[in-house]
C-alpha positions in Angstrom: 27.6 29.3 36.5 28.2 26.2 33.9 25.5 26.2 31.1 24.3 22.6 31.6 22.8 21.4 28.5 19.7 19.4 29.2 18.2 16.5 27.8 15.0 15.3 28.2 13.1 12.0 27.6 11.7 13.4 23.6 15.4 15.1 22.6 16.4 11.4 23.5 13.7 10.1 21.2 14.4 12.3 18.7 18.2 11.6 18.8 17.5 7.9 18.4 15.1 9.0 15.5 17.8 11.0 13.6 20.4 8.0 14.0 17.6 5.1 13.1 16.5 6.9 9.8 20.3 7.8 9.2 21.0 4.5 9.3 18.3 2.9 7.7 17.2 5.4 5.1 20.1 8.3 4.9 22.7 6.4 4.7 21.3 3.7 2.1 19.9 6.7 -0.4 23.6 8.5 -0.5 24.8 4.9 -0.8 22.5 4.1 -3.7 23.1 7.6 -5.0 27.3 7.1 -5.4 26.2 3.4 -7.1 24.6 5.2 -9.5 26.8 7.8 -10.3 29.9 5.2 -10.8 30.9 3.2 -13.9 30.7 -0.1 -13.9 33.4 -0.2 -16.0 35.9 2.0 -14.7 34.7 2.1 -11.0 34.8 6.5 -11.4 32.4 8.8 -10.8 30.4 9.6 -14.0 26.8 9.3 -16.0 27.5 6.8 -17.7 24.6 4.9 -16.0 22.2 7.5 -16.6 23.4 7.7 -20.3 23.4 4.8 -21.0 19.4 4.9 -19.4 18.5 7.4 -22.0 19.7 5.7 -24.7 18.8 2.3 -25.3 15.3 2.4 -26.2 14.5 -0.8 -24.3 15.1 1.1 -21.0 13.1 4.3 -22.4 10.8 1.9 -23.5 10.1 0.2 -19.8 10.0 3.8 -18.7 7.3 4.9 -21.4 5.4 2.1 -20.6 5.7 2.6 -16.7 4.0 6.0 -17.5 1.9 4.9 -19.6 -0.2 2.1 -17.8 -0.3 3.9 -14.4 -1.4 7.2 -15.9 -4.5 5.0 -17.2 -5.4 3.2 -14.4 -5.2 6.3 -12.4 -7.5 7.9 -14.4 -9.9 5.0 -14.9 -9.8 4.0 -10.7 -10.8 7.9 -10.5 -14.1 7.1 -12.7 -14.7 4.0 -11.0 -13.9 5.1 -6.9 -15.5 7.9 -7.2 -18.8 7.1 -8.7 -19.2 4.4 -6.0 -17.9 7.0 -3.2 -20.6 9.2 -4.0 -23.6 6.7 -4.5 -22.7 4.5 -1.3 -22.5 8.4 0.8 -25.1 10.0 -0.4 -28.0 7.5 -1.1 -29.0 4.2 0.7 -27.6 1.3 -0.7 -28.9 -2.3 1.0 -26.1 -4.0 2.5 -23.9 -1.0 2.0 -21.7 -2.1 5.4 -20.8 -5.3 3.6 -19.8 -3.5 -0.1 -17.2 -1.1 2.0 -16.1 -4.4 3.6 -15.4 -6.1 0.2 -14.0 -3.3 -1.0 -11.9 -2.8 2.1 -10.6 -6.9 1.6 -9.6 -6.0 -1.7 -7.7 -2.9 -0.8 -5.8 -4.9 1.6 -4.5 -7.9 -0.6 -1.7 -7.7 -2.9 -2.1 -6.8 -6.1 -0.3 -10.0 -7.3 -2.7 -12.1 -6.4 -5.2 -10.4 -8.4 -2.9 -11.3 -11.5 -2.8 -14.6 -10.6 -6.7 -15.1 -10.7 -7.2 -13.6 -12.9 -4.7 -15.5 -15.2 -6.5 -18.8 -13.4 -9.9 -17.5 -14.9 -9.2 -15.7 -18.0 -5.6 -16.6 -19.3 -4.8 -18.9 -22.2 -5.5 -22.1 -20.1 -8.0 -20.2 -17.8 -11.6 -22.0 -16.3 -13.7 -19.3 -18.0 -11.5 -19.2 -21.6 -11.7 -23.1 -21.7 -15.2 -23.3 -20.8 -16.3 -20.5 -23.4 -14.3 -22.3 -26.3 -15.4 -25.9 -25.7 -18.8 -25.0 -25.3 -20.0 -21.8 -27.3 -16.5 -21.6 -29.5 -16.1 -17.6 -28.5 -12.4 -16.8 -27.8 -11.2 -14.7 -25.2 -9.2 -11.1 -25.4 -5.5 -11.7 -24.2 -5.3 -10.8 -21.2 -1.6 -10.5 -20.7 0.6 -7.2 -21.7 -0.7 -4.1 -21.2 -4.5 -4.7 -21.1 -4.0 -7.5 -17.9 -1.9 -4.7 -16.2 -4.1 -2.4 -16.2 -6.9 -4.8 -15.3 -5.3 -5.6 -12.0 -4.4 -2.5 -11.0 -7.9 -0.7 -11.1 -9.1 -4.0 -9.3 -7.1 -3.6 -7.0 -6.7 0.5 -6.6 -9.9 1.8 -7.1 -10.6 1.2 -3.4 -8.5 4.0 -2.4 -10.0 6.7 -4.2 -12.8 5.2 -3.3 -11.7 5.8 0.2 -10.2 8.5 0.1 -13.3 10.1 -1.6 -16.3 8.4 0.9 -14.2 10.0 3.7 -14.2 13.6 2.2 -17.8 13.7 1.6 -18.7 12.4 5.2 -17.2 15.9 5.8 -19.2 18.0 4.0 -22.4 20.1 5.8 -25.4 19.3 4.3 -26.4 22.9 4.7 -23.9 23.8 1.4 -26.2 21.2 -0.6 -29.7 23.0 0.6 -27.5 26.4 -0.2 -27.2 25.6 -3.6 -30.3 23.9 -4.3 -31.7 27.4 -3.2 -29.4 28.8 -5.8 -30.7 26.7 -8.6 -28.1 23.7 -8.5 -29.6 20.3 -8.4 -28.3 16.9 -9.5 -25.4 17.2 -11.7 -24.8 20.2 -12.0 -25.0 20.6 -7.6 -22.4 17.6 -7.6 -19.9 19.3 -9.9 -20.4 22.6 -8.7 -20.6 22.1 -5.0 -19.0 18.2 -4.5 -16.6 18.0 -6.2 -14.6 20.8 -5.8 -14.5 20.4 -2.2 -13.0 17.2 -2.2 -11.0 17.5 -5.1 -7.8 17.9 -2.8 -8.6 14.7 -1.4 -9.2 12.5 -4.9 -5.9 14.0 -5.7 -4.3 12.7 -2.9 -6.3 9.7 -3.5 -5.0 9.5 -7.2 -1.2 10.2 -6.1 -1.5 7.2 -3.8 -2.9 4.9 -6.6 0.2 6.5 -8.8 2.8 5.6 -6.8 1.3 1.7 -5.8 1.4 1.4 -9.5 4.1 2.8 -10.4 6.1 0.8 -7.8 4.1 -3.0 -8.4 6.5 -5.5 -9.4 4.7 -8.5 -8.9 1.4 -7.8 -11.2 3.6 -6.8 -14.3 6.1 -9.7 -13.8 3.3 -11.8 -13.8 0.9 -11.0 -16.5 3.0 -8.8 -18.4 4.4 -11.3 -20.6 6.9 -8.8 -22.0 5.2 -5.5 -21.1 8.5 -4.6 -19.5 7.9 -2.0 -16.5 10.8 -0.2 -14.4 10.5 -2.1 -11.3 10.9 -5.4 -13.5 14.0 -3.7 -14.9 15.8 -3.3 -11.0 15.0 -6.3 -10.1 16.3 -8.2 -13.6 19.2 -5.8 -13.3 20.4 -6.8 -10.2 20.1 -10.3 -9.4 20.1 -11.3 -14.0 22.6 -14.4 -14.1 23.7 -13.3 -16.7 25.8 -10.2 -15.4 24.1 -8.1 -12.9 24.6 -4.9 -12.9 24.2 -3.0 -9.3 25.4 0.5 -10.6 22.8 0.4 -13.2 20.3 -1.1 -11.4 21.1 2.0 -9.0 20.6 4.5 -11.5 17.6 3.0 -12.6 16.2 3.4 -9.2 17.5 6.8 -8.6 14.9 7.5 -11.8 12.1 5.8 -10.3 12.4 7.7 -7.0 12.9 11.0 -8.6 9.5 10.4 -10.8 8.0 9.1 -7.7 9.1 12.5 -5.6 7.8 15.1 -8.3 4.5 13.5 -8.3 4.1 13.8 -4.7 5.8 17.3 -4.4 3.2 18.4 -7.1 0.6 16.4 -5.3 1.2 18.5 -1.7 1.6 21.6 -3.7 -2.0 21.5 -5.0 -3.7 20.2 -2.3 -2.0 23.2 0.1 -3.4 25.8 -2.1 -6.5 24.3 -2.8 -7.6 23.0 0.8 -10.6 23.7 2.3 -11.4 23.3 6.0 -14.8 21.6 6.4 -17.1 21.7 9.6 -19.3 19.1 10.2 -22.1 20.5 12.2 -25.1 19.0 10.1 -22.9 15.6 7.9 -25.0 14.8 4.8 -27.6 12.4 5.5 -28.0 9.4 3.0 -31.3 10.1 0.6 -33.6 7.5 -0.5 -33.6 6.8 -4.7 -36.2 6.0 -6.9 -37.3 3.9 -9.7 -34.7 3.3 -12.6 -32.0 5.9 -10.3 -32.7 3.5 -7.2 -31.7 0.3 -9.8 -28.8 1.5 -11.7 -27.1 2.6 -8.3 -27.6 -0.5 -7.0 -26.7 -2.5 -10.0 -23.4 -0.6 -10.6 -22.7 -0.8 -6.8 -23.0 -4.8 -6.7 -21.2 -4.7 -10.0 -18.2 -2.9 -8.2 -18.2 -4.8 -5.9 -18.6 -8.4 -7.4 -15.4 -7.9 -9.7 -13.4 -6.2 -6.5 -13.5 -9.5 -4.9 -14.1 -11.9 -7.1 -10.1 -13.0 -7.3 -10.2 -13.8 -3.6 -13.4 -15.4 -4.0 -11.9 -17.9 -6.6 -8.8 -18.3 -5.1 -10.4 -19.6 -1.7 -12.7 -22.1 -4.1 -9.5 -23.4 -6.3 -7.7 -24.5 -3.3 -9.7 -27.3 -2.1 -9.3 -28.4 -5.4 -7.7 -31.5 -6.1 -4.1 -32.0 -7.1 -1.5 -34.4 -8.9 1.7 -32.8 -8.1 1.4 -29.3 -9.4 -1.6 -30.5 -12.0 -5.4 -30.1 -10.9 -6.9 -33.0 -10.9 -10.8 -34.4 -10.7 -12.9 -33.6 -7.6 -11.7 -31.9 -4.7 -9.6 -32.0 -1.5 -7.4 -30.7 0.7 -3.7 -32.0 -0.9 -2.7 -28.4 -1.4 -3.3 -27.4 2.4 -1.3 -31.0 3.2 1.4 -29.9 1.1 1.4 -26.6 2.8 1.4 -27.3 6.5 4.4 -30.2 5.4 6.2 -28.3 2.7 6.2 -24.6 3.2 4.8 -24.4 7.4 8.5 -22.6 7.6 7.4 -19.6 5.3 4.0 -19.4 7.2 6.0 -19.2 10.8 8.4 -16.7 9.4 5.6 -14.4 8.3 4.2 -14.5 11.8 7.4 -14.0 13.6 8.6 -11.2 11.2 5.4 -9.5 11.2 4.5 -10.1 15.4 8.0 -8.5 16.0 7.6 -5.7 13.4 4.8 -4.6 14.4 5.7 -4.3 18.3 8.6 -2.1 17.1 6.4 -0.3 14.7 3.6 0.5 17.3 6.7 1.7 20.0 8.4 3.9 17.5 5.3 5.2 15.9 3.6 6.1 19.2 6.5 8.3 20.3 7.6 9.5 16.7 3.7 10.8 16.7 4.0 12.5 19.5 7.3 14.1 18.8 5.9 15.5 15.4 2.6 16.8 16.9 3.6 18.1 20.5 6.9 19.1 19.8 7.0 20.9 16.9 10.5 22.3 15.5 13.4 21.1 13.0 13.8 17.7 14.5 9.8 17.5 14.1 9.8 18.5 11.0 13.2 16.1 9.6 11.4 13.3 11.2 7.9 14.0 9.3 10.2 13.9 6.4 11.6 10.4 7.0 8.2 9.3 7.9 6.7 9.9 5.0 9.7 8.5 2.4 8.3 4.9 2.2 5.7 6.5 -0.1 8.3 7.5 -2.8 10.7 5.1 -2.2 9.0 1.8 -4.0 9.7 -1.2 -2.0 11.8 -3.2 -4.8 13.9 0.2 -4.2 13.9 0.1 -0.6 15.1 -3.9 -0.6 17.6 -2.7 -2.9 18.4 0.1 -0.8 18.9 -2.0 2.3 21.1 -4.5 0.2 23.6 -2.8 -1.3 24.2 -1.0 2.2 24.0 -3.9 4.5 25.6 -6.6 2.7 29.4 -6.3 3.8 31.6 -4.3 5.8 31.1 -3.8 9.6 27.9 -4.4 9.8 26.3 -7.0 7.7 22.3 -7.6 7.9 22.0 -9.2 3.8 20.5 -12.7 4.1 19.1 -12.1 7.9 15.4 -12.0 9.4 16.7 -8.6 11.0 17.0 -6.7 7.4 13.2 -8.2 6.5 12.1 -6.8 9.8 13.7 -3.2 9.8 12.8 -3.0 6.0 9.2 -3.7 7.4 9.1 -1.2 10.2 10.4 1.3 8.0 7.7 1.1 5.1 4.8 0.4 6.9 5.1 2.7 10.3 3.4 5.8 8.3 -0.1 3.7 8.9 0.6 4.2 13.3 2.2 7.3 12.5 -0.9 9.1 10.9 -3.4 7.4 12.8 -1.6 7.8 16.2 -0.9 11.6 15.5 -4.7 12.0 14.4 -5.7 11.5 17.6 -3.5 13.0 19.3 -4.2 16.4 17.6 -7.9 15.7 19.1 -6.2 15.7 22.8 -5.8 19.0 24.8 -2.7 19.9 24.8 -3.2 21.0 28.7 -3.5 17.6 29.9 0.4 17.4 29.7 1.2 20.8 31.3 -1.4 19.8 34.1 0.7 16.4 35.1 3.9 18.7 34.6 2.5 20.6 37.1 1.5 18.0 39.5 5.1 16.8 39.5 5.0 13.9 36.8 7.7 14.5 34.4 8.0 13.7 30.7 7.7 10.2 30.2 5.8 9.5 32.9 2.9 11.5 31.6 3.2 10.2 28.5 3.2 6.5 29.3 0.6 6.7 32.0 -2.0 9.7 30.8 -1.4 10.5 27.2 -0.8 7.1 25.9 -3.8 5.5 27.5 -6.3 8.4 25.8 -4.5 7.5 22.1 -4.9 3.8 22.2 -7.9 4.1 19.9 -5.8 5.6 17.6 -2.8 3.8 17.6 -4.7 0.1 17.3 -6.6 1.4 14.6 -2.9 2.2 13.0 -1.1 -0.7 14.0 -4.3 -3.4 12.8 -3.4 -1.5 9.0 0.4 -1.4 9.8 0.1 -5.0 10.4 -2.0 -6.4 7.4 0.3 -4.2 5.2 3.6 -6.4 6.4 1.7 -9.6 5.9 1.4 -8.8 2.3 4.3 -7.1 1.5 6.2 -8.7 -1.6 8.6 -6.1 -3.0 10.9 -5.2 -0.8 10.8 -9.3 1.0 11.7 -10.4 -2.5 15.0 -8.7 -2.0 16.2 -9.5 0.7 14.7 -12.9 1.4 17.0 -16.3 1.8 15.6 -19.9 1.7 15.9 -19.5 5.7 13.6 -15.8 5.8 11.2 -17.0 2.9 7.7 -15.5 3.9 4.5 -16.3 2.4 4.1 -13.7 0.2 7.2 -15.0 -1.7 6.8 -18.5 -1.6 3.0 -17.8 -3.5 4.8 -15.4 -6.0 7.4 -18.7 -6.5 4.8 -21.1 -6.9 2.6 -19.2 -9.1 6.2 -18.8 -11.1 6.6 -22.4 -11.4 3.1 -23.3 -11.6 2.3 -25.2 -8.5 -1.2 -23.1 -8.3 -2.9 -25.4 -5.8 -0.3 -24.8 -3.2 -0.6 -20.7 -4.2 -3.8 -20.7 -3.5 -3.8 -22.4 -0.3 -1.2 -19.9 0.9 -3.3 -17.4 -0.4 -6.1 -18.1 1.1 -4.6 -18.7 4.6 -3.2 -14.7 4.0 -6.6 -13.8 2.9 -8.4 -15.1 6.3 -5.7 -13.8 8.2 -6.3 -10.2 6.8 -10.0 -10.6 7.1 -9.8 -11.6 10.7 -7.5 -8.4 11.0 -10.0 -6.1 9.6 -12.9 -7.6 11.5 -10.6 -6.8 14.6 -9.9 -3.5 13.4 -13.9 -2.6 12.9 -14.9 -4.0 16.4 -12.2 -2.2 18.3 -12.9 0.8 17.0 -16.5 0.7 16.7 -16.4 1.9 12.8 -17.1 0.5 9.1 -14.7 2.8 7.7 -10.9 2.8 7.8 -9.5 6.0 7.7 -6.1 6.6 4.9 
């Protein structure tokens, strides 16, 4: 008899996978990898790109400073999340629901437009520097360079340790906190002891996360850097500078980013493997009521937190009913900017939309089977496809625009200056959200259920589609609502690969805050801020939770 070699609905899936991520990924990385490797000068293989990286101290320079002002606000989001992870879990705080909503909100909005307002209240020109000058004479610290930097980035990051952190100690049985109080340990000395150790694996992850958003922001340093030169400001000048760009450097510079990026994960997963610890929650801590000046201080750093996390959206939403002349405030208030909006830039609204509402169907498709294809059928192709799932984590998105570009913008197939290279670039970097939350809940799912429809006749995909599928859709809602805020704030990788025709939102605030038309930013920002608030509102009433899960 002929060996007939059979394939099934998932070897399909996982073909399909293989030849997406080839495509899409693979292919772009080896592309950007021979860029790098060539002279610009000679068009042959050799370092001189990498040399030439190593040498000038302006590039060292960007790299140093890279280093330098993520490794502090890692550190200092560590001292902030997990302070307020720990208070808001293990005591009652009043209106506790609404601080991991704020902090949620600010989680979800790009860091840029936490540089922006804060420039609008604290720059040179700023509400609150004028207003301390003229009326108490006391100048304000300069908040451009390295200091502004780092102020947006723990604004904006701290939430995910603090996320990360809240949903590690949920885990933890109260039983190990009476053990040790038995033993002797009690306040401090219990938290260091007992708490923190166990969910040191998790801040770490937590901390890598907040590393590698830093470490790949292009939009906060371009913004208030004001000369603090950073690496992803150095790809993007290098490739599209007017005044020679440079793609095989640019390439090289990039292969450096993603190679940093990669050992800090690797070391990352290393740790946390050998220092994992399986928690069951048979009795979760219970929240304990403080006292006196403890009771006050929690709640005063809590609010504190909290106030300063949102306090950009808050005055970005009250500037844009201010009144304009052009791009100049003027007296009183009104609603030119939204007029200019809905006349001047309703295109870059609609594009957002369509891009997103067409990314995400794809996303949620893909994700659901890929999901299912690394949990229930484990193997190689599982495991290459966990692989490429994960990438968008290393692979900073000015990268990953660059990546697309330079592989898609002649030859046989041509996507450069299309809404299809946005869209892929979209589905690529934020399906790791319906991924993990899809396979999450699957992994909760008895595996029997599929044997039993097997069983009864139903094959592959028809038990997938009609029985597994319908018992995941918590999970992969909860997955898609995050994969979906993510793509309407994504800048990077859109500022890449946008034309005047695929312009999204996201951009045209990052141009206008460029040229100075603030009003009309902070329309469009505000209109992305409701947008993503709505989203998470969604997100909590589906899933009947306060908490989203990372």
């Amino acid at each position: 008899m002929k060996n007939k070699l059979r394939i099934d609905f998932w070897t399909l899936v996982g073909l399909f996978s293989l030849i997406f991520f080839g495509m899409f990924l693979v292919i772009p990385i080896i592309r950007m990898m021979i860029y790098a490797l060539t002279s610009a000068e000679t068009g042959s293989i050799s370092l001189d790109n990498f040399v030439r990286f190593i040498t000038k101290p302006y590039y060292v320079g960007a790299l140093l400073n890279s280093v330098k002002v993520v490794t502090a606000a890692m550190i200092i989001v560590i001292l902030v999340g997990v302070p307020l992870a720990y208070i808001t879990t293990m005591f009652k705080i009043k209106a506790n629901k609404l601080v991991n909503i704020i902090v949620i909100i600010s989680m979800l909005s790009p860091p840029f437009l936490g540089a922006y307002s804060w420039i609008l209240m604290f720059g040179r020109s700023g509400e609150v520097t004028q207003f301390l000058e003229r009326n108490f004479g006391i100048g304000m610290p300069n908040i451009y360079g390295f200091g502004g930097i780092l102020l947006v980035f723990v604004t904006k990051l701290f939430p995910y340790i603090y996320m990360y952190t809240k949903g590690a100690l949920k885990k933890i049985d109260a039983s190990l906190g009476e053990a040790a109080e038995s033993l002797g340990y009690h306040g401090l000395h219990k938290v260091f002891k007992v708490n923190l150790p166990l969910v040191m694996p998790t801040i770490l992850a937590g901390a890598t996360i907040v590393f590698l958003r830093a470490f790949a922001d292009y939009g906060t340093p371009r913004l208030i850097g004001e000369g603090y030169m950073t690496l992803p400001v150095i790809v993007y000048q290098e490739y599209v500078s007017e005044t020679g760009a440079n793609a095989f450097f640019a390439s090289a510079v990039a292969m450096v980013m993603i190679f940093i990026a990669a050992i800090v994960f690797g070391i990352q997963q290393y740790i946390s493997n050998r220092k994992n610890y399986t928690m069951s929650t048979l009795n979760p801590p219970q929240p304990k009521q403080l006292k006196g000046i403890a009771n006050i201080l929690a709640h005063l750093y809590v609010y504190t937190v909290a106030f300063i996390a949102i306090l950009p959206q808050i005055y970005i939403i009250f500037i844009s009913f201010r009144n304009t002349k052009g791009v100049m405030w003027a007296e009183g208030y009104s609603l030119n900017s939204y007029i200019t909006v809905f006349t001047k830039s309703l295109f870059s609204i609609t594009n957002t939309f369509k891009f997103g509402i067409i990314a995400i169907i794809v996303v949620v498709i893909l994700g659901t089977l890929f999901a299912y294809l690394t949990v229930r059928k484990p193997g190689i192709l599982s495991k290459i496809l966990d692989t490429f799932i994960m990438f968008p984590y290393v692979i900073p998105g000015t990268i990953f625009g660059l990546l697309l570009l330079m592989s898609y913008n002649k030859g046989s197939i041509v996507l450069s200056g299309t809404a299809t290279i946005i869209i892929i670039s979209y589905i690529i970097r934020r399906m790791p959200y319906t991924v993990r939350s899809s396979a999450a809940i699957l992994r909760q799912i008895n595996p029997n259920i599929d044997e039993a429809s097997a069983s009864l006749g139903y094959g592959p995909m028809s038990t997938f589609f009609n029985i597994t599928m319908q018992v995941m859709i918590p999970g992969i809602v909860s997955g898609a609502i995050l994969s979906w805020i993510t793509i309407l704030n994504e800048l990077s990788s859109t500022l890449m690969l946008y034309t005047g025709k695929t312009q999204t939102m996201t951009v045209t605030i990052f141009q206008e805050i460029s040229r100075g038309g603030y009003g009309t930013a902070a329309a469009l920002s505000t209109i992305l801020t409701v947008t993503m608030i709505v989203s998470i509102l969604l997100f909590f009433s589906l899933t009947k939770s306060d908490d989203i899960s990372l």
